[in-house]
N, C-alpha and C positions, 0 to 999 in steps of 0.2 A: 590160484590166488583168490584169496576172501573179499570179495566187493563189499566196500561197505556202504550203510545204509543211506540213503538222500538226504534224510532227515538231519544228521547230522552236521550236516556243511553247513552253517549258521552263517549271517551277516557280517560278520568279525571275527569268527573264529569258528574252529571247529568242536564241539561240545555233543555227549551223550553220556546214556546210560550205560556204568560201566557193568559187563557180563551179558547187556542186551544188545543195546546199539553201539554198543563199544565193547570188541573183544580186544584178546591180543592178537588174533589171524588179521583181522579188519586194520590195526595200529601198525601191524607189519604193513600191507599195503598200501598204507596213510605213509610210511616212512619210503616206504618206494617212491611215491608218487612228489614228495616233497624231493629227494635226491634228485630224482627225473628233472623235475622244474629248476631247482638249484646248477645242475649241470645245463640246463637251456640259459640262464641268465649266468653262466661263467662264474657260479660261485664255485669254489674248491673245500670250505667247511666250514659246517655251521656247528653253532653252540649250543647244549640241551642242557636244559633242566629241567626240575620238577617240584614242587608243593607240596605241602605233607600230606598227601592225602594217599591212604592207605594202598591202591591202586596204583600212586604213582612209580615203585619201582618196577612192578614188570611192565605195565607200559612203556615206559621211557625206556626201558630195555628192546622192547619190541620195534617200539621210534628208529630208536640209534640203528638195530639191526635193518631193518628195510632203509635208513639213509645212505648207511655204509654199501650194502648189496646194488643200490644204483650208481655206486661209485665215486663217495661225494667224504669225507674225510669229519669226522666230529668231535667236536672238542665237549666232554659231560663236565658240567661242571657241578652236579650233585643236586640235593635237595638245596634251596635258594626262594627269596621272594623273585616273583616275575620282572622287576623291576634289574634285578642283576644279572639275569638273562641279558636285556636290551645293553646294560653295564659295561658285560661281556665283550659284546658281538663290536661296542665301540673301541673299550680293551685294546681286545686281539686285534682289529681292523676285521672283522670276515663281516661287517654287516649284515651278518645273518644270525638269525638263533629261533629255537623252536621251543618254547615251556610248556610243560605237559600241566595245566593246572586248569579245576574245575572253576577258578577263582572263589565269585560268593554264591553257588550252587550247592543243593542239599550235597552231603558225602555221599552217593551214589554214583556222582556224577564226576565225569573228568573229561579231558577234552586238550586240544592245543592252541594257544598264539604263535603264530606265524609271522616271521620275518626274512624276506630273502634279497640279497643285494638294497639294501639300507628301504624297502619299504617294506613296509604291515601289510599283509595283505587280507582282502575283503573284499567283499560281495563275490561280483561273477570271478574273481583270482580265488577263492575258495574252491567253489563250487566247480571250475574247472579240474581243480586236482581231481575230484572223482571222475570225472570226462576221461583224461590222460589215463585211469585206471581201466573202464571203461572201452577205449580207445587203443588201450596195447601200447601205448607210449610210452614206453618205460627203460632209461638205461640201464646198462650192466658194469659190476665192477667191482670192485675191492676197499671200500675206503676202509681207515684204521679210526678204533678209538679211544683219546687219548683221556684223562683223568687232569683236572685244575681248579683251585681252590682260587675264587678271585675275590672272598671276600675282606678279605684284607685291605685289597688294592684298592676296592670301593667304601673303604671306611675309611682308608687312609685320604683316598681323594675328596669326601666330603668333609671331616675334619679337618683339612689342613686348607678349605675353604672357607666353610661357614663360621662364623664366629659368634658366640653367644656375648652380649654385653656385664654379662651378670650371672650367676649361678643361680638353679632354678631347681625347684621340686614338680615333678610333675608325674600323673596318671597315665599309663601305657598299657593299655587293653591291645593286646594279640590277636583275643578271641579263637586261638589256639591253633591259626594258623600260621604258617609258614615264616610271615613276617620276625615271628618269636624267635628266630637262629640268629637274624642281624640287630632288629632294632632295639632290643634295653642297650647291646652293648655299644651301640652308634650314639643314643643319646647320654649314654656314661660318660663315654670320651669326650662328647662337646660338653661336658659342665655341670650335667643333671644329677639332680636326686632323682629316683623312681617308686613309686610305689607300681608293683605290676600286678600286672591282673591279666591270667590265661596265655601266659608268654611259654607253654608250654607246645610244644608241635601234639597234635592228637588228632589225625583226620576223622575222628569222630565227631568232633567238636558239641561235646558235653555239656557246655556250659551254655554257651548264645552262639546264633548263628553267626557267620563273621561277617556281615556286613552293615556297615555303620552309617548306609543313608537312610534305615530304619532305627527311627527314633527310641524303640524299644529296646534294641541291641546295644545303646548305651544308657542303660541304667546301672548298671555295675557303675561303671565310671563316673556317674553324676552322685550315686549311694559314699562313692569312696572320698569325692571332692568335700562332701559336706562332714565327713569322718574324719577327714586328715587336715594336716596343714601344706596338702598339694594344691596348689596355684592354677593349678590347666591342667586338663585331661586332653588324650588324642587315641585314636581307635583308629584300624587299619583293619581293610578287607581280606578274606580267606588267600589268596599270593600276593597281599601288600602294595598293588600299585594305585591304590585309593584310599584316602586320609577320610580322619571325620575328626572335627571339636569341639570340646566341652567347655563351657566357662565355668570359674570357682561357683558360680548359682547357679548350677542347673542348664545353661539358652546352650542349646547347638548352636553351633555356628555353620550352618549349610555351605556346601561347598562354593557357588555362587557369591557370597559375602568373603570367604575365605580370598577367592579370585581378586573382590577390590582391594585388598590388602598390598597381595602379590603384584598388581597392577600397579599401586600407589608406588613401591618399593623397584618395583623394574623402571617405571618410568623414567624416577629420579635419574636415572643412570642412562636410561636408551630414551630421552625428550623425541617427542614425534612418535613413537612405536604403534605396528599394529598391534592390538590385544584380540584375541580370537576368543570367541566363548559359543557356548550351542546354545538350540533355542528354545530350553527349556529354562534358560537363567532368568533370573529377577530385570523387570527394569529400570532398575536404580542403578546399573552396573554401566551400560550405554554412558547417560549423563556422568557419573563417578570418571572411568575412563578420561573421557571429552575433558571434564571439569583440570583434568592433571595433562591434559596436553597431546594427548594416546589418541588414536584410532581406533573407536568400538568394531570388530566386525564378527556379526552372529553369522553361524554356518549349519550345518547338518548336525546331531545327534551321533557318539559311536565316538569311541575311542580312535578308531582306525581311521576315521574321515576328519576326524580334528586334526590331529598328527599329520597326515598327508597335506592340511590348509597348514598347516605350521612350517612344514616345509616349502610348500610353493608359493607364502606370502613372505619368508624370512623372518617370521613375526618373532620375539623373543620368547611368548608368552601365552598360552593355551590355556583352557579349562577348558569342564563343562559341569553339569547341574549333578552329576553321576558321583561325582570325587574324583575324576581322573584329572590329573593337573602336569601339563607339561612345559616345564622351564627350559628355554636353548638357551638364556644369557646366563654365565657361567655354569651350564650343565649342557645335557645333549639332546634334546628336543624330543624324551620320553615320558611315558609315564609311570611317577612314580611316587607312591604316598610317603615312604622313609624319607625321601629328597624334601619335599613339598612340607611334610611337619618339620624338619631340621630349619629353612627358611620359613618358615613361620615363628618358632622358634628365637630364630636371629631378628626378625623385627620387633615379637611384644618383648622379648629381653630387656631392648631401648627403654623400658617404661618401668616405671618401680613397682605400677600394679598391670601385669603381662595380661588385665582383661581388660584393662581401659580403652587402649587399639580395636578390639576385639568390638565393644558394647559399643562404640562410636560408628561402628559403620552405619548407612542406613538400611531400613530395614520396612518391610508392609506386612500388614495381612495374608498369609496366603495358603495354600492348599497343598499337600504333601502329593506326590505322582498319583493319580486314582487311574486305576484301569479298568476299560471297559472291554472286560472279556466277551470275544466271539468266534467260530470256527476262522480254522487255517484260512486267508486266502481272503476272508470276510473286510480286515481292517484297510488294508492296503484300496480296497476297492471301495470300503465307503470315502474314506478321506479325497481319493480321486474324484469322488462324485460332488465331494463338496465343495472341493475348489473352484469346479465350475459352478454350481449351482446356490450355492449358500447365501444368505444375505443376513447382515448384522447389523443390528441398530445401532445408532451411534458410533459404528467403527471410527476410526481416526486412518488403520493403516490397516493393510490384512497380506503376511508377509507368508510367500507359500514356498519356501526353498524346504524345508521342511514339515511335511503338515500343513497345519493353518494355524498360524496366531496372529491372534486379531487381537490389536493395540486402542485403549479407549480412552478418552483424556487422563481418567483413573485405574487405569489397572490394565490387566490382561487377561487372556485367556487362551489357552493351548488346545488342540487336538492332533496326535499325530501317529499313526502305524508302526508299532512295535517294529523292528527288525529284525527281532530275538523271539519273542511270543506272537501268537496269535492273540495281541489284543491294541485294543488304542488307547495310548497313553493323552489322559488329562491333566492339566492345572491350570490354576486362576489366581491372578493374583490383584489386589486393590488396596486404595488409600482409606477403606471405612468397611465394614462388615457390610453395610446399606451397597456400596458400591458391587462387592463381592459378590453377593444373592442376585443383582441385576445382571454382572455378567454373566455369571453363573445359569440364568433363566433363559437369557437368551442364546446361550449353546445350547440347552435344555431344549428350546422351541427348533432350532437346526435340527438335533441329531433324531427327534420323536417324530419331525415332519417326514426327513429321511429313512427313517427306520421305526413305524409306530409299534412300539409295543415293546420295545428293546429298555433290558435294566440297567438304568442309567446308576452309577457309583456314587452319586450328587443329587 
């Protein structure tokens, strides 16, 4: 059996190069080792899909075959965004599903999300499957697998949900990922005009790369606002469980901001609620929350560790700075960017100009993610080093559940260790450009004292 490589077992999922660190020998043993585990937590079958990404059928071919060989039953439910995967797995009731998708990774790349017995799994629950591999742990057995088309079920259950106030024209960039199978025809059904743009599947992805928290990747979409008489744009990442939008001028709307929305609009309904956000979100979001009656509570960074605080607090209501956005009040505490634009949707509807909502939230100065690339192994270690040692001028609070961000009457500023890359992720945000250059300087004087000579991204 093909051990496959370390490298691979990532924070949140598992991710490589596909024909290097990812074969099909290696995906077979990835599917063993997930069946193995499936059968320890008494799952009986789990649900696969997969992304358009050119890799993805014999993979997920590969997947299914090592699920079934540890004797574990799988339900394929074809090419699909990631988000119908999770759909599924609530569907059928098997709480389980495995998507074969590279998400917003070059096409090279592919990789799995992982769900087994209703949790996501990450970190050391990764990293273990190759142990088990490793370790000879592995069942045997016969599962079967079956063939199901569930996107029906999931358009029908969002439509006969969300309701739009008004009928709407709007921009739907793909970016020619996988999202392109469900979403023009989701936002049809609720009301919409479309003008599209790259709603074709092509894991080549030709035109931009699919990921829409770089402000570059929506220029298509902002070119087409000012061209038409479409109202809103929205952009979805390479398997769709992350949203991005555009107003009729041009302003992103960052996913953070997007959050006080969804916040403002749960609240109404669940008075008192926790709202979870990670800690690379804006802090206008804290106060916003509070202001509407919610419980701000910031948490770790990662899809997988949001979701898992969503579950263990009840909270209705999820984000984070990334696009991932996970609604439990009337949905199922995933995520998922088709869901998330539909309810976005149904609130600027309410309004005659669907960007008034939008331009009204508040908003600061601030800094798009800047990384500060350094070997494997390097970021983890400085951030440790500066939680103990670090000293900030002016700080007001210096909050280290993830990283360090350090809160200042005006603004903020972030440092904190990739989980995914060897690098540390930055931002800063303030009330004045004047404010922003001083926080700014003074993480400058930290990380140069720490590390002198090291090329700062600021």
């Amino acid at each position: 059996m093909k051990l496959p490589v370390p490298e691979i077992f990532k924070a949140y999922d598992i991710r490589g190069i596909v024909g290097k660190t990812l074969t099909r020998d290696s995906v077979l043993s990835i599917g063993r080792a997930i069946g193995s585990e499936a059968r320890e937590r008494k799952v009986a079958t789990i649900v696969v899909g997969r992304d358009g990404r050119l890799s993805g059928p014999e993979l997920s071919q590969a997947l299914m075959e090592g699920i079934c060989a540890a004797g574990v039953d799988v339900v394929d439910i074809g090419m699909v965004p990631t988000p119908l995967g999770y759909f599924a797995a609530n569907h059928l009731d098997t709480g389980s599903a495995v998507m074969v998708t590279g998400s917003h990774n070059p096409p090279d790349y592919n990789g799995f999300k992982i769900m087994l017995g209703w949790d996501t799994l990450h970190s050391t629950a990764i990293t273990a499957l190759r142990q088990r591999l490793v370790d000879g742990r592995l069942s045997e057995g016969a599962g079967k697998v079956t063939q199901m088309d569930v996107r029906e079920a999931y358009l029908s259950r969002i439509v006969g949900d969300v309701k739009l106030a008004r009928k709407m024209k709007i921009v739907v960039d793909c970016g020619n990922g996988v999202a392109g199978v469900v979403a023009p025809e989701l936002f049809r059904r609720m009301g919409c005009e479309l003008v599209e743009l790259f709603c074709e599947v092509d894991g080549n992805f030709p035109n931009h790369h699919p990921d829409p928290s770089k402000p570059e990747n929506l220029k298509d979409v902002i070119r087409v606002l000012r061209e038409t008489d479409a109202e809103l744009g929205i952009a979805f990442d390479g398997d769709g469980d992350r949203l991005g939008v555009v107003t009729k001028d041009g302003e992103i709307i960052f996913p953070d901001r997007q959050l006080m929305l969804f916040a403002e609009d749960v609240l109404s309904r669940v008075p008192g609620a926790q709202i979870v956000f990670d800690v690379k979100c804006t802090r206008n979001l804290a106060p916003w929350i509070r202001a509407r009656g919610g419980v701000p509570l910031m948490w770790n960074t990662g899809h997988a560790l949001i979701k898992a605080k969503l579950r263990e607090t009840g909270a209705p209501l999820a984000g984070e700075m990334s696009g991932h956005t996970f609604f439990k009040e009337r949905w199922y505490g995933f995520d998922d960017g088709l869901y998330a634009g539909a309810r976005l949707l149904e609130i600027v509807s309410r309004s005659a100009d669907a960007n008034a909502p939008l331009q009204a939230l508040p908003n600061s100065i601030n800094t798009p993610e800047l990384n500060l690339k350094m070997r494997e192994g390097e970021p983890h270690a400085l951030i440790a080093e500066l939680q103990k040692t670090a000293r900030f001028e002016g700080a007001r609070e210096i909050i280290t559940i993830d990283g360090l961000r350090v809160e200042y009457a005006d603004g903020f500023g972030l440092a904190r260790a990739s989980n995914t890359t060897p690098v540390v992720v930055l931002r800063f945000e303030a009330d004045s450009d004047t404010a922003l250059q001083r926080i700014q300087a003074d993480f400058r004087r930290v990380l140069l004292t720490a590390r002198p000579g090291i090329a700062l991204p600021f």
